[in-house]
C-alpha positions as a printed Julia matrix, in Angstrom:
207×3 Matrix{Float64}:
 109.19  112.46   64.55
 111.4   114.0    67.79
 109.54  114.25   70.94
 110.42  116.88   73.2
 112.04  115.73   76.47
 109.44  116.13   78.76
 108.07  113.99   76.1
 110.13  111.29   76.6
 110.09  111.63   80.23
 106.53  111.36   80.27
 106.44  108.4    78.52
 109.65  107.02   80.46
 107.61  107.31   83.81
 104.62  105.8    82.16
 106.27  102.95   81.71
 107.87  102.61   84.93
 104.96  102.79   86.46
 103.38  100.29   84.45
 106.16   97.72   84.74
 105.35   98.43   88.96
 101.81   97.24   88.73
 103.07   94.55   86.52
 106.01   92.83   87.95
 104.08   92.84   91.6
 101.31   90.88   89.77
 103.5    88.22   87.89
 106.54   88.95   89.16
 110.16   89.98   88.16
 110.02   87.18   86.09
 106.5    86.98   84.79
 106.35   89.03   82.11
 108.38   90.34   79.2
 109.67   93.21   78.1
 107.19   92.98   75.21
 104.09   92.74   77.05
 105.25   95.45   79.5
 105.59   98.27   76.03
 102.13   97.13   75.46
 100.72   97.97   78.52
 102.31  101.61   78.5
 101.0   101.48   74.94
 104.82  101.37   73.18
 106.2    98.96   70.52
 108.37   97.12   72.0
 111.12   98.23   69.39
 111.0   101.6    71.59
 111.92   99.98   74.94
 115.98  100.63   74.09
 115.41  104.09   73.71
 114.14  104.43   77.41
 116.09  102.12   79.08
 119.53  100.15   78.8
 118.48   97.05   79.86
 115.45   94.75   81.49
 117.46   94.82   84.63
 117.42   98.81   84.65
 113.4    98.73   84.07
 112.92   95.88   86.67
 115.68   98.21   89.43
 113.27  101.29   88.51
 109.76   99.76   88.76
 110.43   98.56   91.87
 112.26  101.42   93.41
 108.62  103.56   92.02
 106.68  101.05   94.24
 109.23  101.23   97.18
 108.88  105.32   97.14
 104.97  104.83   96.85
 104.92  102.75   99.88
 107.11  105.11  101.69
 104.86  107.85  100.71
 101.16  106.12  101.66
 103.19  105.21  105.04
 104.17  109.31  105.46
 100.45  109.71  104.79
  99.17  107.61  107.21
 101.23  108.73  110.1
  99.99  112.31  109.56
  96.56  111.44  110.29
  96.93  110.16  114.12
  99.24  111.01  117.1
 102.56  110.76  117.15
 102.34  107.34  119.48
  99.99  105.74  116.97
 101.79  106.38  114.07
 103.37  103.14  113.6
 100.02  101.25  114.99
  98.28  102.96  112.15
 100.95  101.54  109.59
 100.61   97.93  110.71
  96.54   98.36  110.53
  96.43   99.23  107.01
  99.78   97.25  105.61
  97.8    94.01  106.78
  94.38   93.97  105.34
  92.23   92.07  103.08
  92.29   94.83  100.78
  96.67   94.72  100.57
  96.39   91.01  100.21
  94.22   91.4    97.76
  96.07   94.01   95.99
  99.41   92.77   95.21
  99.89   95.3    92.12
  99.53   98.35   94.2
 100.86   97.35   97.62
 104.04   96.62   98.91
 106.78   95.17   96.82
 108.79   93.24   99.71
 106.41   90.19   99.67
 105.39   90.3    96.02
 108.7    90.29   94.8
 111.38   90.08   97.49
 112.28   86.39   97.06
 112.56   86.8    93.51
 114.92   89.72   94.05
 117.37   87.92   96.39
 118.1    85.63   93.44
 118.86   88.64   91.18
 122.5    89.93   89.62
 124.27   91.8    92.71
 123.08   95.15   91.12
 119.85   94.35   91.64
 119.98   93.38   95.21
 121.83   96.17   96.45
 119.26   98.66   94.79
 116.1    97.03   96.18
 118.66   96.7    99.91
 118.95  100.44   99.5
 115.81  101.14   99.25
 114.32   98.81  101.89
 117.27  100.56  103.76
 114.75  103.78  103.14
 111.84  101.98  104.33
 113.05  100.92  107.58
 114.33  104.26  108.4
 110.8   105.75  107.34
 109.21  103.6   109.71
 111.57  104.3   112.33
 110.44  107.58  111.79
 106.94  106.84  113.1
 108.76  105.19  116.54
 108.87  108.53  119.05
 110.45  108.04  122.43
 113.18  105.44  121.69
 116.61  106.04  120.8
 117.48  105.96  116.93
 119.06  102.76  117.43
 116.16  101.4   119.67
 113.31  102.97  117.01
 115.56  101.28  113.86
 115.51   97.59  115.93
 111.82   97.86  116.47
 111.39   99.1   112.53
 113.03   96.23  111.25
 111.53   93.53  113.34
 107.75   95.68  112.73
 109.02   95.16  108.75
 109.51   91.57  109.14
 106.54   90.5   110.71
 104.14   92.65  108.08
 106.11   91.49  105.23
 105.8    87.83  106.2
 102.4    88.1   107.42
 101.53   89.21  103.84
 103.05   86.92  101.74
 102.06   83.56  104.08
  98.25   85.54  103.94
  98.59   85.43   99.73
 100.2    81.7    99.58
  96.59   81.05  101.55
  94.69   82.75   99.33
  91.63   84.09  100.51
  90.25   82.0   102.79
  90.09   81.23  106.39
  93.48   80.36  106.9
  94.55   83.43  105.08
  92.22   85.75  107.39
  93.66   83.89  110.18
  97.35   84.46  109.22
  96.65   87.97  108.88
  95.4    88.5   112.54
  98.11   86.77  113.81
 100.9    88.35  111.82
  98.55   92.14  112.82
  98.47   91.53  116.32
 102.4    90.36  116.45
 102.77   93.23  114.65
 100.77   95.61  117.07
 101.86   94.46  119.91
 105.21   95.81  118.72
 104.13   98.64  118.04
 101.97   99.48  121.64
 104.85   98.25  123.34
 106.58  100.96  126.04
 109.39  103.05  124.91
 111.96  101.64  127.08
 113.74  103.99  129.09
 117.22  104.49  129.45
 118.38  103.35  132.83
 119.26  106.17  135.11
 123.11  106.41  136.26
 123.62  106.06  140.13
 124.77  109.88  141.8
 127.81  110.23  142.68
 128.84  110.26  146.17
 129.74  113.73  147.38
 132.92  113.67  150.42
């Protein structure tokens, strides 16, 4: 039988988003290509006509969490004032219920260590996309200087993604609740911090 192509799209995307849920859980490496068909409900002799390779499914999956991130940030940010836009980021990035959640949160500390170790194609996909991130963040910095804003983003990135994967190594227990504070009021701290302002230039002396 020949599906239509919206057909096959349909059922591409399925499995892409699947393989997102997935990978996060077990990681890049911790399941197969197999298992992944069966959770989109595919044989797994179908999997060639979707994508070329493993690689390709693993490069799209996590690019579909990346995007999903970037879009529950946008979200977020709409809700409060400009100045709290990046606060309001930090407050719901760490949580119990993103720790919790590895399948549908962020895919930096589920699967970023797994993804420096990839081929070169891989790396400069998920790069490009945290690339994305970082400006999307920036974003949600007013008053500073793009430059400024992008420093801040990256550093803001850093701590939440760390935060979150020390939080998961510790499970969820004391430690782990304590790691989270910590990494969330680092993190805010950041964030509250004073736009600095650019220094003004001395007048000129008139003869």
């Amino acid at each position: 039988m020949r599906y239509s192509r919206e057909h096959k799209q349909e059922t591409h995307d399925r499995i892409v988003k699947k393989a997102s849920v997935r990978l996060r859980e077990k990681g890049a490496h911790g399941i197969g290509v197999a298992d992944l068909m069966k959770e989109a409900g595919l044989t797994h002799g179908g999997f060639y006509a979707h994508f070329d390779s493993r690689e390709a499914l693993v490069i799209e999956a996590f690019a579909y969490a990346m995007d999903r991130s970037m879009e529950h940030w946008r979200k977020q940010s709409d809700q409060v004032a400009p100045e709290k836009q990046l606060s309001q980021i930090v407050e719901t990035y760490l949580s119990a219920l993103h720790r919790d959640n590895p399948g549908h949160g962020c895919s930096i500390p589920a699967l970023g260590a797994e993804i420096a170790r990839e081929s070169p194609k891989t790396r400069k996909a998920f790069a490009g996309k945290l690339d994305e991130m970082i400006e999307t963040m920036a974003d949600c910095i007013p008053g500073q200087p793009r430059k400024a804003a992008r420093k801040q983003a990256i550093a803001t990135l850093a701590t939440m993604a760390g935060t979150m994967l020390l939080a998961r190594i510790a499970g969820t227990s004391e430690l782990s609740d304590e790691v989270l504070k910590a990494g969330k009021d680092s993190a805010l701290d950041g964030a509250r911090r004073e736009p600095t302002k650019p220094a003004k230039k001395p007048r000129e002396k008139q003869n």
